[in-house]
C-alpha positions as CSV (number, residue, x, y, z in Angstrom):
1,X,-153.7,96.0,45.6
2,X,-152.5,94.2,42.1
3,X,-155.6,94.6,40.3
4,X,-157.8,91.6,39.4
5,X,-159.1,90.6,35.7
6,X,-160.6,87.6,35.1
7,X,-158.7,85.5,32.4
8,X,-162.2,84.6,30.4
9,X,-163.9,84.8,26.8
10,X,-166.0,88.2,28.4
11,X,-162.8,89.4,28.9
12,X,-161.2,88.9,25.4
13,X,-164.9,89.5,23.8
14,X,-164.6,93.2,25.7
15,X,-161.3,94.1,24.3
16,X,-162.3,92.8,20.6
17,X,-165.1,95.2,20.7
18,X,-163.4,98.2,22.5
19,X,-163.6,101.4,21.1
20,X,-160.5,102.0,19.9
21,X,-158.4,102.8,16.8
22,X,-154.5,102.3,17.2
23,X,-152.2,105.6,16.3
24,X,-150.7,104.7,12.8
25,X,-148.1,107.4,12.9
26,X,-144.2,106.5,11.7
27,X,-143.2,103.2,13.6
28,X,-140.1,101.0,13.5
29,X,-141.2,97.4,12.4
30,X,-141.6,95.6,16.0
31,X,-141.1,92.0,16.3
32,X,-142.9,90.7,19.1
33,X,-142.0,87.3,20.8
34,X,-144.4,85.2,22.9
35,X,-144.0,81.9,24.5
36,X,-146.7,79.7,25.5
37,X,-147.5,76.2,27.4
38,X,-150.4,75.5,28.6
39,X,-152.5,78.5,29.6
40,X,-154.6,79.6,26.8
41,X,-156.9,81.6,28.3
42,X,-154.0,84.0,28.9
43,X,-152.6,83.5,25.6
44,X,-156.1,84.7,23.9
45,X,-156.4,87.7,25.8
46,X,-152.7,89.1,25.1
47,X,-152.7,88.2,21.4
48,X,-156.4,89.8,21.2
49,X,-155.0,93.0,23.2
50,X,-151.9,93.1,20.9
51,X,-154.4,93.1,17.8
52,X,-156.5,95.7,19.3
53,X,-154.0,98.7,20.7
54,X,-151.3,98.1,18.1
55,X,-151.0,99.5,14.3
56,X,-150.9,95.9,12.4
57,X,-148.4,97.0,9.7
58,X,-146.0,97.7,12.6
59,X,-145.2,94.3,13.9
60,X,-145.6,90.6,14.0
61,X,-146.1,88.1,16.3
62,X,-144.1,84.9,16.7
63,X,-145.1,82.8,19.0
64,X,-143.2,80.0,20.5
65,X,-145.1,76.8,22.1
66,X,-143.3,74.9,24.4
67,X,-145.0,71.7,24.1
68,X,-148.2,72.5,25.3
69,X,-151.0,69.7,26.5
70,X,-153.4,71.8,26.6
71,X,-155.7,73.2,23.3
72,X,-153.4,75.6,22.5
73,X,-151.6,74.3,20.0
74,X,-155.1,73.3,17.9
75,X,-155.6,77.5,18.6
76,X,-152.7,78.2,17.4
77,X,-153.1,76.1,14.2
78,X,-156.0,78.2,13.6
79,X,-155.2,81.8,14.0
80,X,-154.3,84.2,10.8
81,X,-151.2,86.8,10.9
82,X,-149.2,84.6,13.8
83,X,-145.4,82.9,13.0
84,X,-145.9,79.9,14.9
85,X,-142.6,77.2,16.2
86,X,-143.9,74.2,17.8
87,X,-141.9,72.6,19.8
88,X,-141.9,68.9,21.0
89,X,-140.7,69.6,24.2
90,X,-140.3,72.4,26.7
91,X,-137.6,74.2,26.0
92,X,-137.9,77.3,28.7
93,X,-137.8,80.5,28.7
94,X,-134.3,81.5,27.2
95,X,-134.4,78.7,24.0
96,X,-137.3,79.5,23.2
97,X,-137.5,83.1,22.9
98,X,-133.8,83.1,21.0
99,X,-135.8,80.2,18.2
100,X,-138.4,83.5,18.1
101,X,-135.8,86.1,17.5
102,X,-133.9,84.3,15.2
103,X,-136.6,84.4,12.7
104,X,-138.1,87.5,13.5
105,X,-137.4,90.5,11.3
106,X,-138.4,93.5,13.5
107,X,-136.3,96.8,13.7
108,X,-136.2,96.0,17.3
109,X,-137.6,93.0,18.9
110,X,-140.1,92.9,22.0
111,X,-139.9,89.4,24.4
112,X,-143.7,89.5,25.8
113,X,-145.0,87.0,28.4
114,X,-148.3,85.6,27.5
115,X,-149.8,86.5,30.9
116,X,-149.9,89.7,29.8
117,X,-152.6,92.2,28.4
118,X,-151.3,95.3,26.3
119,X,-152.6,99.0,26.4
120,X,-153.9,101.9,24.1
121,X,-150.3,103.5,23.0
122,X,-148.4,100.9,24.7
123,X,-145.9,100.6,21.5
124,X,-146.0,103.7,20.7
125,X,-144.7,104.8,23.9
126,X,-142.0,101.9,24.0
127,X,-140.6,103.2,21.0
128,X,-140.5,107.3,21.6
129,X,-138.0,105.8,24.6
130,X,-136.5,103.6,22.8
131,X,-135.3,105.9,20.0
132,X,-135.0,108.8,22.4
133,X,-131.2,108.7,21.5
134,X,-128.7,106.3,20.6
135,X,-127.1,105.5,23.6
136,X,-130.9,103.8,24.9
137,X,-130.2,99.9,24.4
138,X,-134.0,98.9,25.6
139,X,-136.7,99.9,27.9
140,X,-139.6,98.1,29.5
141,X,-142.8,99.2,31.3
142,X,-144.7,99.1,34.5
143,X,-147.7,96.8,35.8
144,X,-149.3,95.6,38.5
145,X,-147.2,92.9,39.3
146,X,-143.6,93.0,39.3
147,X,-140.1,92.8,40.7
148,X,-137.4,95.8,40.5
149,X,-139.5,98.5,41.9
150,X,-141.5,98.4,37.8
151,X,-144.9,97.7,39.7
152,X,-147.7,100.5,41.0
153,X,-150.8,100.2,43.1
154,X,-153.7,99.4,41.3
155,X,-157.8,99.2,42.4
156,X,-159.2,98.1,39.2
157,X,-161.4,94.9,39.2
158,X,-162.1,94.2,35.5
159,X,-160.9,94.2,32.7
160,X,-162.9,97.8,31.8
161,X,-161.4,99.3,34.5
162,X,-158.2,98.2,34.1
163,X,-158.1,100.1,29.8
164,X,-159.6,103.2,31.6
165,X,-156.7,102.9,34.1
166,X,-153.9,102.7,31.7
167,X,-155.6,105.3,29.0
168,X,-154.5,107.9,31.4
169,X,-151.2,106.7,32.3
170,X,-150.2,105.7,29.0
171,X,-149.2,109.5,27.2
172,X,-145.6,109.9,26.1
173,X,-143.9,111.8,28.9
174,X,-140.3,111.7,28.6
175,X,-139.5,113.0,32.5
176,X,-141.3,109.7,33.0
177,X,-138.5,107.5,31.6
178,X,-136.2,106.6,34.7
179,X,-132.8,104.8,33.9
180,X,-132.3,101.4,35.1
181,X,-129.6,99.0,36.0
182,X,-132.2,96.1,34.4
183,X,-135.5,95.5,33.7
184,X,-137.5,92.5,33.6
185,X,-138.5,90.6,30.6
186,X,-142.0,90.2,31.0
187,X,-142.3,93.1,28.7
188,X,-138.6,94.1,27.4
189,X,-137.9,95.8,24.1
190,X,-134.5,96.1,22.4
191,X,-132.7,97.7,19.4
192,X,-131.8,94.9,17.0
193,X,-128.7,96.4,16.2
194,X,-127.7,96.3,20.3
195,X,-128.8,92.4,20.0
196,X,-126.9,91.8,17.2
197,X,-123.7,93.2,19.5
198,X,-124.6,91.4,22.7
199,X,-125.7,87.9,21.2
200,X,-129.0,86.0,22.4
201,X,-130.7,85.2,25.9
202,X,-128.0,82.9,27.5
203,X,-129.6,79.3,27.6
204,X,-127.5,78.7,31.1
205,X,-130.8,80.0,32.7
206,X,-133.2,77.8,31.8
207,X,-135.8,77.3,32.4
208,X,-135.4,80.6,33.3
209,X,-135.0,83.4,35.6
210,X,-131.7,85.8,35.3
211,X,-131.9,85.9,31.6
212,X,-133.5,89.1,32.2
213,X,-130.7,90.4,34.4
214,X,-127.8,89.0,32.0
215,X,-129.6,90.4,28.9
216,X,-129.1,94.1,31.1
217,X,-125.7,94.0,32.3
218,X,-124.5,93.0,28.9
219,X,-126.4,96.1,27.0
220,X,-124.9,98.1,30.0
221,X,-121.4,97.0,29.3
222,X,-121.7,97.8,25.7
223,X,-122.1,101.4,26.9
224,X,-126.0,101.3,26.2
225,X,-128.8,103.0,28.7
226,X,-131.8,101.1,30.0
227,X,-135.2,103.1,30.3
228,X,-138.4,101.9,31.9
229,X,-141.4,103.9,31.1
230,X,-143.6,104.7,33.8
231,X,-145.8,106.7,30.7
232,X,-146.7,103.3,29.5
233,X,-148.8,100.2,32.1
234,X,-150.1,97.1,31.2
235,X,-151.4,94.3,33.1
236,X,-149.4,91.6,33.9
237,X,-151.2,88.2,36.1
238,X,-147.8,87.0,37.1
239,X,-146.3,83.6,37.6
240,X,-148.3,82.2,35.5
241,X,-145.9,79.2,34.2
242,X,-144.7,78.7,37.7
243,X,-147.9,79.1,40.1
244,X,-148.3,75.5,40.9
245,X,-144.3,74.6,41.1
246,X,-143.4,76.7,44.3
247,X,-140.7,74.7,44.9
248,X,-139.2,74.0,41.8
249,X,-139.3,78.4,41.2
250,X,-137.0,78.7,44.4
251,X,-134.7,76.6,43.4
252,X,-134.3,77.3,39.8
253,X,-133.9,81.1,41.3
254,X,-131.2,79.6,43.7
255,X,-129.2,77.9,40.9
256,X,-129.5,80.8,38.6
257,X,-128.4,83.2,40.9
258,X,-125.2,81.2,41.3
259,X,-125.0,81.0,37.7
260,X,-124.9,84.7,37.3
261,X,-122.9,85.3,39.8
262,X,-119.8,82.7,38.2
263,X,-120.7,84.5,34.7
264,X,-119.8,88.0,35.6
265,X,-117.5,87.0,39.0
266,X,-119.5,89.6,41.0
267,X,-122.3,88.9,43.4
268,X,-124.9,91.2,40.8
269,X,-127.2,91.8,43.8
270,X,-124.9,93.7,46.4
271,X,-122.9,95.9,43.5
272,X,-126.4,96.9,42.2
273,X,-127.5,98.1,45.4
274,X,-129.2,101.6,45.4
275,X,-127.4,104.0,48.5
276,X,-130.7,105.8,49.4
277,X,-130.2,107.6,52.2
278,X,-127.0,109.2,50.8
279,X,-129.1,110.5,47.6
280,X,-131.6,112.8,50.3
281,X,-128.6,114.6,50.9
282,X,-128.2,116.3,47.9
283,X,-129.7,120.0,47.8
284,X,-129.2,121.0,44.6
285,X,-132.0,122.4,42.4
286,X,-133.8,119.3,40.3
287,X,-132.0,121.0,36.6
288,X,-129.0,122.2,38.2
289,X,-125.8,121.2,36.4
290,X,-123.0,119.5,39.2
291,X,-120.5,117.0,39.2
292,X,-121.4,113.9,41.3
293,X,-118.2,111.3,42.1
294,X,-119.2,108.1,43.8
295,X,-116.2,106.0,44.9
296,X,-116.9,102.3,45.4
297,X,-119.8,102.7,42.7
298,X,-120.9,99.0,41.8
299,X,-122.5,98.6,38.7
300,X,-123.8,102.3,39.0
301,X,-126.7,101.9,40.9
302,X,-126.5,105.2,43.2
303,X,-125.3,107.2,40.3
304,X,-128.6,106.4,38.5
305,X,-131.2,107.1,40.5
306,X,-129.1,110.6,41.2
307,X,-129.5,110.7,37.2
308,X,-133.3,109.8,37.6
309,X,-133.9,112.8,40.4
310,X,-131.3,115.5,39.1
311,X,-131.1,115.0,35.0
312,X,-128.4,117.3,34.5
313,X,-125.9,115.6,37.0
314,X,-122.6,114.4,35.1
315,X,-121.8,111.2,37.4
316,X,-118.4,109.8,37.6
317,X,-117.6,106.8,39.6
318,X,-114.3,104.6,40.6
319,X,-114.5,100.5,41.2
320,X,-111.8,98.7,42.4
321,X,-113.0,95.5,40.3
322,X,-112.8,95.6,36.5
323,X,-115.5,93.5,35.9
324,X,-118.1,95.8,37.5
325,X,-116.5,98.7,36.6
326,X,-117.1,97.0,32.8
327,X,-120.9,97.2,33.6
328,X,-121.0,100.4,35.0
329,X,-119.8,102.4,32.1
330,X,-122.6,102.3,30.9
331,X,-124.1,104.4,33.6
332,X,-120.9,106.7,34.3
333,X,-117.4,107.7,33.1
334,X,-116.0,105.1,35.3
335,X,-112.1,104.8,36.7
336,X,-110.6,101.2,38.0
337,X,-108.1,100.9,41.0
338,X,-107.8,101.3,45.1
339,X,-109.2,105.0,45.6
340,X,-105.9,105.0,47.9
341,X,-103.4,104.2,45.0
342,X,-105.1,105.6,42.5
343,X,-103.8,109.3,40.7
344,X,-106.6,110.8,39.5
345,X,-107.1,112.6,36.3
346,X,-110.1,114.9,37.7
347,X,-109.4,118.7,37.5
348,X,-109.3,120.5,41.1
349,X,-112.1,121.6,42.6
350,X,-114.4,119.8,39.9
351,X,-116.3,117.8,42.3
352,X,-119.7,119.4,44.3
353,X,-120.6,116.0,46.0
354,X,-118.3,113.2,46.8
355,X,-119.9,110.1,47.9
356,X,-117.8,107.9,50.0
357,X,-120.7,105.8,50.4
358,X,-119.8,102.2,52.8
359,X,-116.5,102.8,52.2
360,X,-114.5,104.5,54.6
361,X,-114.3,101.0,56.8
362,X,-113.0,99.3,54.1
363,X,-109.9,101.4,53.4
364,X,-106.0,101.7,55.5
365,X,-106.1,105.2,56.0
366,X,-109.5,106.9,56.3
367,X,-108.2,110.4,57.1
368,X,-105.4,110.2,54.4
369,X,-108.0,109.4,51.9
370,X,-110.5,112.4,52.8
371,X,-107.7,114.8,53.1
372,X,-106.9,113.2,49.1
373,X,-110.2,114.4,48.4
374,X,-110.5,117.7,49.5
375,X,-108.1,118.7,46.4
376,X,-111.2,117.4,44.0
377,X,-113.7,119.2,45.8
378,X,-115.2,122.5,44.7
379,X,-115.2,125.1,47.5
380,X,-118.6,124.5,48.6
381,X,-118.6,121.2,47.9
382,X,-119.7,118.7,50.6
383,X,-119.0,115.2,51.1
384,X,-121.6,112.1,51.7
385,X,-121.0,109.3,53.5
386,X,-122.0,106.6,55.6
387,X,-120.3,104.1,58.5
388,X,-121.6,101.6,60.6
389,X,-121.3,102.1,64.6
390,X,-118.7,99.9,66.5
391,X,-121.0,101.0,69.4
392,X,-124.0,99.6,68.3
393,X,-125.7,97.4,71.1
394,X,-125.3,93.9,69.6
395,X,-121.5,94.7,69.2
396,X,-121.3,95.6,72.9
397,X,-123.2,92.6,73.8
398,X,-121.1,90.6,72.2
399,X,-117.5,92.0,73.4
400,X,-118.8,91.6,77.0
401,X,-119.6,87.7,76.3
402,X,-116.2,87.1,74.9
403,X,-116.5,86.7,71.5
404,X,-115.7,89.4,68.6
405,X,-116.7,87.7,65.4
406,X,-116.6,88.7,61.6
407,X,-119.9,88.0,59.7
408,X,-120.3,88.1,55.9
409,X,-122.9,91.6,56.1
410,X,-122.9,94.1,59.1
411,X,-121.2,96.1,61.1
412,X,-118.4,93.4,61.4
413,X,-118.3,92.4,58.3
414,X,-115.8,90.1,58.1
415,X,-113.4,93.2,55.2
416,X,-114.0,95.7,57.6
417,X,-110.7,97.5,58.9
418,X,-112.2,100.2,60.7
419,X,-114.5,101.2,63.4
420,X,-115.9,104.1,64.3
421,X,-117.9,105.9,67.1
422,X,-119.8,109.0,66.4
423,X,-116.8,110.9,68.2
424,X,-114.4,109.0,66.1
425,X,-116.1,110.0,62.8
426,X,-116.6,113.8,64.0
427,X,-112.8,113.9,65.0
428,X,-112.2,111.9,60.9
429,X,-113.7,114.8,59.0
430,X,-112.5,117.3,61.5
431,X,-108.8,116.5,60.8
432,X,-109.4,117.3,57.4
433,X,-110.5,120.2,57.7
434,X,-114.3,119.8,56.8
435,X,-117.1,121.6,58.3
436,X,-119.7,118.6,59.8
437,X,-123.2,119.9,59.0
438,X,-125.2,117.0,59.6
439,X,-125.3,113.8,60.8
440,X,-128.1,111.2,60.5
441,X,-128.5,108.6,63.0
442,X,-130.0,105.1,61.6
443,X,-131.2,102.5,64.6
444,X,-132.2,99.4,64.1
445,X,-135.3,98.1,66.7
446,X,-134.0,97.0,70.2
447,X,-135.0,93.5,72.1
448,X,-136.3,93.8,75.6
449,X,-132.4,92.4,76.6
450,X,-130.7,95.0,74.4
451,X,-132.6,97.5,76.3
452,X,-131.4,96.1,79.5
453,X,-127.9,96.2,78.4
454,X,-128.5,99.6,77.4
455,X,-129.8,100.9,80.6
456,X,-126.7,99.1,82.6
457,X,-124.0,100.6,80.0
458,X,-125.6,103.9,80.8
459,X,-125.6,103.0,84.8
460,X,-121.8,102.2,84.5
461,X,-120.8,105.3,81.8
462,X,-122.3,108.0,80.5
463,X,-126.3,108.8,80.1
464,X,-125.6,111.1,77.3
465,X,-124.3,107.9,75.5
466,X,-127.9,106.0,75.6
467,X,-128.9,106.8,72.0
468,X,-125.8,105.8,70.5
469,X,-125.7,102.2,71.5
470,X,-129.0,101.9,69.1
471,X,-127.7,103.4,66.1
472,X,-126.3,100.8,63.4
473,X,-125.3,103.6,60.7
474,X,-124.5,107.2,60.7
475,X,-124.9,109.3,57.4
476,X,-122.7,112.1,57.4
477,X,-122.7,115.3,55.5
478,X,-119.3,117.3,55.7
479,X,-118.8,120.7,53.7
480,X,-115.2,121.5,52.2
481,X,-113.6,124.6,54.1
482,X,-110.0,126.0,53.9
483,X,-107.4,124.9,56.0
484,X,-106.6,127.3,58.1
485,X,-103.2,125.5,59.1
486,X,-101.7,126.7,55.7
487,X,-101.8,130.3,56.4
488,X,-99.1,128.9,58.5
489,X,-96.3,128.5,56.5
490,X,-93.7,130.5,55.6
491,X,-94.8,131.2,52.2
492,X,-98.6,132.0,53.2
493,X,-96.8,134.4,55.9
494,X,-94.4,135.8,53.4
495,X,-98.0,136.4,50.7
496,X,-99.6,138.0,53.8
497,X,-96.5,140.4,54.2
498,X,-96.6,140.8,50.4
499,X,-100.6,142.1,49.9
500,X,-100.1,144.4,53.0
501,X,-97.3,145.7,51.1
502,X,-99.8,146.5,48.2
503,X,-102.0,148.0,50.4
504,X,-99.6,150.4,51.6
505,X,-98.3,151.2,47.8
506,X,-95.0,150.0,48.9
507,X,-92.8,147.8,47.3
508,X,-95.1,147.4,44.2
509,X,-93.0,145.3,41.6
510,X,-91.1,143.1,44.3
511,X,-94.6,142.4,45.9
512,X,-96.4,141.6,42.7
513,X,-93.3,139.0,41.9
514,X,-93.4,137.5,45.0
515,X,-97.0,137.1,44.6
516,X,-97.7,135.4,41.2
517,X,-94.5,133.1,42.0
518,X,-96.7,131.7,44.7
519,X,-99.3,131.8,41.8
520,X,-96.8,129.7,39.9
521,X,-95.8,127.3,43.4
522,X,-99.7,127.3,44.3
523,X,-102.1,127.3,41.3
524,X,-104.5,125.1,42.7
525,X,-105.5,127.2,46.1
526,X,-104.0,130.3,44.8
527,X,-107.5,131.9,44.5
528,X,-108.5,130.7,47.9
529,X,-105.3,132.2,49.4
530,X,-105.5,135.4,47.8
531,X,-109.4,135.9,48.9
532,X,-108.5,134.3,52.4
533,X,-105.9,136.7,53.3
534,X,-107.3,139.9,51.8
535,X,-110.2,139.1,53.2
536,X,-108.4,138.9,56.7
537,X,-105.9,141.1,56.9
538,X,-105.9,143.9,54.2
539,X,-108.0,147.1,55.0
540,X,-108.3,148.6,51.0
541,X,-109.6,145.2,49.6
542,X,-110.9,146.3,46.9
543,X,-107.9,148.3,45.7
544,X,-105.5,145.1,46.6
545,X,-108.0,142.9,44.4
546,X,-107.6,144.9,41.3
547,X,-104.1,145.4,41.3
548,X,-104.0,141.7,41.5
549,X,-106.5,141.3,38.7
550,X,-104.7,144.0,36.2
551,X,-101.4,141.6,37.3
552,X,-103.4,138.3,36.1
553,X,-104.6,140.3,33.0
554,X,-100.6,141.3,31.7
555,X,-99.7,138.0,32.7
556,X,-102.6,136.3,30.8
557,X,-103.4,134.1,33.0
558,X,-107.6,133.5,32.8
559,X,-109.0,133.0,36.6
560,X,-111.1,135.3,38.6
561,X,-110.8,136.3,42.0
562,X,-114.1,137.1,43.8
């Protein structure tokens, strides 16, 4: 339910005589920026709320008019403490809020639809986010009605309901500050000094829509954070402007979504996207320090909510494109290039989760590329990812009716370069040397003629086989483990020969050489191949251990065995 208030003088008369006094404690001077047309009703009740639940020294209020027919402009003409631009035509959304800014003089500046009623603490709130730390660019809030998950479930039914509602909600809780890729701009308060870096609302969205979304990726690529504040509600009526223009909304949302697109030469939507059912696999504790790297990143969107879940997680990413990867720094410490090209700077063994997140399909050499990043991964480390099943039923159904064909989204997407089966992606991970521990299967919902096909697939092959012609996506979970294949090789033979020699006291100072020039050869693994081997095939293991410990102490060299 989105909550119901009826937009009427008993509803502005009620907050005008509410018991409230606003918290006066040390504020930043907020410029807040309305703009109206038409609608007074609304207008009353979020000016009156704003007078009400904020501290008036603290801000101002400009408000732009945008042409109205209506008697708000005669209102307007008659209120105290208001900076008022009348326009003689409707400007939108974008103009009009940058003729607001440009003669505001707030600390930081707040754009505030009209069809909006403010909260007890609502500013105050804003601003503990805001000025958190340094790196916070803006935040916003959450309502009742909204886009980008910033909306909850409401019951209230008047506007009483609604402050008692909020009142509890609205008490400064920073774990209640969740990083965003944008926020919307019904409510959306920024540092003046980040404007004054990024520029205005670009006026290529008007009337509007996307402003919103440009105004975020351009504080993101700055290096700034975004924060919406679920400590701090108010209500929002929604679509106010545009409720009796159905049409016209669409297709102003269609144009601007091509706009944005051509600004920033990425389609924003998909490289936002959020990888959900990777993030479950993570089992670390909630303030547990680890090292998260997601290749094929986006914009950061995976990364983030990780952040929002697990505060502690340092989150790197790599993106092949450079104009993503420009957004995304503000999210992660970001590296540009094909994951299969790439050298990368990362220490060994510095990674606990690798996320190869829809992206296996898209590379030339899948196995190549996970071997690769087994040298990154810690020794416990796992890695996460997902791939879409060649097997799936409406492939199959397809193949048998002639036709193969590429599609923009889905399993053949139209970039894809490899297919897998689940026995295909257990026999991936199994070449290099990772221990499978789980594997989710995601179906989609079968037609009665998909089930049909099923059933005579099954008739014609094997039973065992039904349930995988209804998966569209497997998530896999694979845990790093030592390649046993090594221990192999002359030199791991020859190290073997070498610690069996310690454990016999023969050979002492020959042994020890031989040993810490494999140290020398194999730094990286030379800890795993010392505990492997001892752990294998020497009977005194503790007394092998220490001599090789008292050896790294006279050689200096700072690494611990376990």
């Amino acid at each position: 339910m989105k909550g119901y208030i009826a937009p009427t003088m008993e509803s502005q008369e009620f907050i005008k005589d509410y018991d409230y006094e606003a918290n006066n404690e040390s504020m930043k001077f907020t410029s807040i920026i309305i703009l109206t047309y038409n609608q007074l009703n609304f207008t009353k009740l979020c000016i009156e709320s704003i007078r009400k639940f904020t501290p008036l020294e603290n801000y101002e209020i400009i408000v732009v008019d945008n042409n109205s027919t209506d008697d708000t402009v005669e209102w307007l003409e008659n209120q105290e403490n208001l900076k008022v631009i009348y326009n003689k035509e409707n400007k939108g959304f974008p103009a009009g809020c940058n003729q607001g800014m440009v003669i505001s003089k707030g600390d930081n500046l707040l754009l505030l639809n009209n069809d909006t009623i403010v909260t007890p603490n609502w500013l105050n709130n804003l601003q503990m986010a805001l000025y958190s730390s340094n790196d916070i660019g803006a935040v916003g809030c959450i309502s009742n009605n909204c886009s980008n998950f910033q909306e909850i479930q409401v019951n209230y039914t008047n506007i009483s309901e609604m402050l008692e509602f909020s009142t509890k909600i609205n008490v400064s809780t920073p774990s209640a500050w969740d990083y965003r890729l944008k926020l919307i701009g019904y409510c959306y308060m920024i540092k003046r000094e980040v404007l004054d870096k990024i520029g205005l609302l670009d006026e290529r969205f008007t009337p509007g829509n996307y402003e919103d979304d440009d105004l975020s990726l351009r504080i993101l690529s700055e290096g700034y954070k975004l924060f919406l504040c679920k400590d701090t509600f108010i209500h929002h009526f929604g679509s106010v402007s545009f409720a009796n223009e159905g049409s016209i909304f669409s297709q102003v949302l269609f144009n601007n979504k091509i706009k944005i697109q051509e600004k920033w030469g990425f389609d924003t939507n998909y490289h936002e996207r959020v990888k959900s059912g990777i993030i479950g696999l993570i089992d670390s504790d909630l303030m547990e320090s680890f090292n998260v790297l997601d290749v094929g990143c986006g914009i950061g969107g995976t990364l983030l909510e990780i952040n929002n879940k697990y505060r502690n997680a340092n989150l790197y990413g790599i993106e092949t494109s450079e104009a993503v990867a420009k957004v995304a720094k503000g999210v992660c410490s970001v590296l540009v290039g094909d994951i299969e090209k790439l050298e990368l700077p990362y220490k060994t063994k510095f990674f606990d989760y690798i996320l190869l997140a829809d992206m296996l399909e898209y590379v030339i050499d899948p196995w190549e590329l996970i071997k690769k990043m087994k040298k990154y991964l810690k020794k416990d480390g796992y890695i996460l990812a997902n791939l879409p099943n060649i097997m799936h039923v409406s492939v199959l159904k397809n193949i048998i009716n002639g036709r193969f064909k590429y599609e923009d989204i889905g399993i053949l997407n139209k970039t894809h370069i490899r297919f897998f089966t689940l026995a295909e992606i257990e026999e991936l991970f199994n070449f290099a040397s990772y221990e499978v521990t789980s594997i989710t299967a995601n179906p989609l919902e079968l037609s009665p003629s998909d089930s049909t096909l099923i059933h005579a697939l099954c008739a014609l092959g094997n039973e065992n086989l039904r349930h995988q012609y209804s998966i569209y996506q497997y998530i896999v979970k694979a845990k790093n483990k030592l390649d046993l294949t090594r221990y192999e090789n002359d030199d791991m033979v020859n190290l073997k020969f070498k610690l069996m020699r310690l454990d016999n006291n023969i050979d002492l100072n020959k042994s020890l050489e031989y040993i810490f020039d494999m140290y020398n050869k194999y730094k990286e693994d030379f800890v795993d191949d010392i505990d492997y081997l001892v752990a294998n095939h020497i009977i005194n293991k503790k007394q092998v251990k220490d001599m090789v410990v008292a050896e790294l102490l006279k050689r200096n060299i700072n690494i611990l065995l376990e």
